[in-house]
N, C-alpha and C positions, 0 to 999 in steps of 0.2 A: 615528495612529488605532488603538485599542484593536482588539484582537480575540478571539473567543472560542475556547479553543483546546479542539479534542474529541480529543484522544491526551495519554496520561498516559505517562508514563516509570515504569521497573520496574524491578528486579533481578527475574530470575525463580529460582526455586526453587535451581536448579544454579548461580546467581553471576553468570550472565550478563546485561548489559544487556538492553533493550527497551523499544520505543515500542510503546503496545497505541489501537487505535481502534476502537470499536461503534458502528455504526447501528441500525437496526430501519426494516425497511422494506415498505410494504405491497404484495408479491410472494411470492408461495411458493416454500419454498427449493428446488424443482426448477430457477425463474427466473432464481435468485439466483443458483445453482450456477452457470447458464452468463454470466449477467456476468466468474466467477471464471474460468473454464474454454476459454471459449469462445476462439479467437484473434480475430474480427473481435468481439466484442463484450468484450474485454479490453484490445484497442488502442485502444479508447474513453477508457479512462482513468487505464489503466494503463504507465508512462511508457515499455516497451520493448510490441513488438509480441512474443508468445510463442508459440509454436509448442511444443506439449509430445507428447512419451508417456504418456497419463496410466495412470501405474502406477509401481510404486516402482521406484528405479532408473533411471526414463524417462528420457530428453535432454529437456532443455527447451534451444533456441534464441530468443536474446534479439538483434534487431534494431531498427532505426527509432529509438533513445535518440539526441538529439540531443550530449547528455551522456556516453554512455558509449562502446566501442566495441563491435560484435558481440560478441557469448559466446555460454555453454552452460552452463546448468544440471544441475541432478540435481533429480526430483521424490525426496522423502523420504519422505514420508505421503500416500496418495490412502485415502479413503471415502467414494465419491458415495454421496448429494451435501451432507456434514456436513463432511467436510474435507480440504482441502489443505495441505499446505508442501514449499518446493521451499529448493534453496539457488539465491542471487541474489548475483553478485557475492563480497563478504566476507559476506553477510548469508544468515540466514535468513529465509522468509515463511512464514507460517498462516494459514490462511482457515476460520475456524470458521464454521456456518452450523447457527443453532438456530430449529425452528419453535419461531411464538411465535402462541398465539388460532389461529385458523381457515385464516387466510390469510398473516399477517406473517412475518417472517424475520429473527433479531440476527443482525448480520453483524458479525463482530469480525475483523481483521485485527492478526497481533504481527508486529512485524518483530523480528525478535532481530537485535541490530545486532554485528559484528566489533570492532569500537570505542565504545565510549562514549563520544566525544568526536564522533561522527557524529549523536547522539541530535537535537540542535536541528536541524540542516542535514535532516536528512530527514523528523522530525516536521514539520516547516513544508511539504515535499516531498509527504508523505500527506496532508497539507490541503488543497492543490492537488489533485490527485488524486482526493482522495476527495469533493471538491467537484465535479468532473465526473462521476466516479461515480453520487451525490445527483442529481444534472439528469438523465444517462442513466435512473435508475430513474421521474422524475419522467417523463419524453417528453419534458426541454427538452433544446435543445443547447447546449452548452458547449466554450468555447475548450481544453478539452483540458489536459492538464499538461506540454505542450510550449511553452508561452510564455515560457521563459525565466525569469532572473530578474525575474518584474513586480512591480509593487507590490502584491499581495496577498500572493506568496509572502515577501517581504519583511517584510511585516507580522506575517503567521506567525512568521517567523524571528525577527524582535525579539523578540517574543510569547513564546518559548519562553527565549528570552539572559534574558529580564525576571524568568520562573519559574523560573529556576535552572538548566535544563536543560544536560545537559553539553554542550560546542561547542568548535572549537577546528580539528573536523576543514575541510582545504579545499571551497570553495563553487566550484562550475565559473561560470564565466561571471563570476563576483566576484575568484576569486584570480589 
């Protein structure tokens, strides 16, 4: 089953891979801000529970990933409430938050990935994700992006193998 895939793969300016994704959502980026920010409203749908400093240099603690084990971050860039990136894992995150009209909010998230051969495996990873995300802003609830590999994020993943997208890297629960 086809699917429509909303993250585009990059080199960015410096050489470095990335998976970049945009919403726009009808919330003001004060709201928005604490989806990104907040820890109980970040464990929503964001695959580790995070507990940060927010300020540069902060700890960020990363727990609850069924996938990964505990860590610790560094935030990189804080500007409530327009942007965040922290480093995760091998990876870096951005969370840009631009008002849009009156009320809306572009919410772009890059992952700058350590490898480029990670680009499909996690692109299909923020599609899950960022699909509960989507339902958190909506009021619906949503199974979260802890269900493992299911047939959605599957479908991503093909989805992404199909566009080219570089892959290669190991899939937990798959290899």
């Amino acid at each position: 089953m086809p699917v429509d895939l909303t993250g585009t793969y990059l080199t960015l300016d410096d050489g470095r891979p990335a998976v970049r994704f945009s919403r726009t959502y009808d919330h003001p980026v004060d709201r928005v801000w604490r989806f990104v920010t907040d820890p109980d409203e970040l464990a929503q749908w964001f695959p580790s529970r995070a507990e940060m400093e927010l300020r540069p240099g902060g700890t960020i603690r990363f727990t609850g990933d069924p996938d990964m084990p505990e860590s610790t971050g560094r935030v990189l860039a804080v500007d409530p409430p327009r942007h965040l990136s922290f480093a995760w894992g091998g990876d870096e995150l951005h969370f840009d938050l631009e008002a849009v009209g009156a009320r809306g909010t572009r919410f772009t998230l890059t992952d700058v990935l350590g490898a480029a051969d990670t680009a499909a495996r996690n692109g299909a990873g923020w599609e899950v994700c960022l699909a509960a995300l989507d339902a958190k802003v909506r009021g619906e609830r949503f199974e979260g992006p802890h269900a493992g590999p299911s047939a959605s994020w599957k479908a991503f993943y093909d989805g992404y193998l199909g566009a080219g997208v570089p892959s290669g890297a190991p899939v937990p629960g798959l290899d």
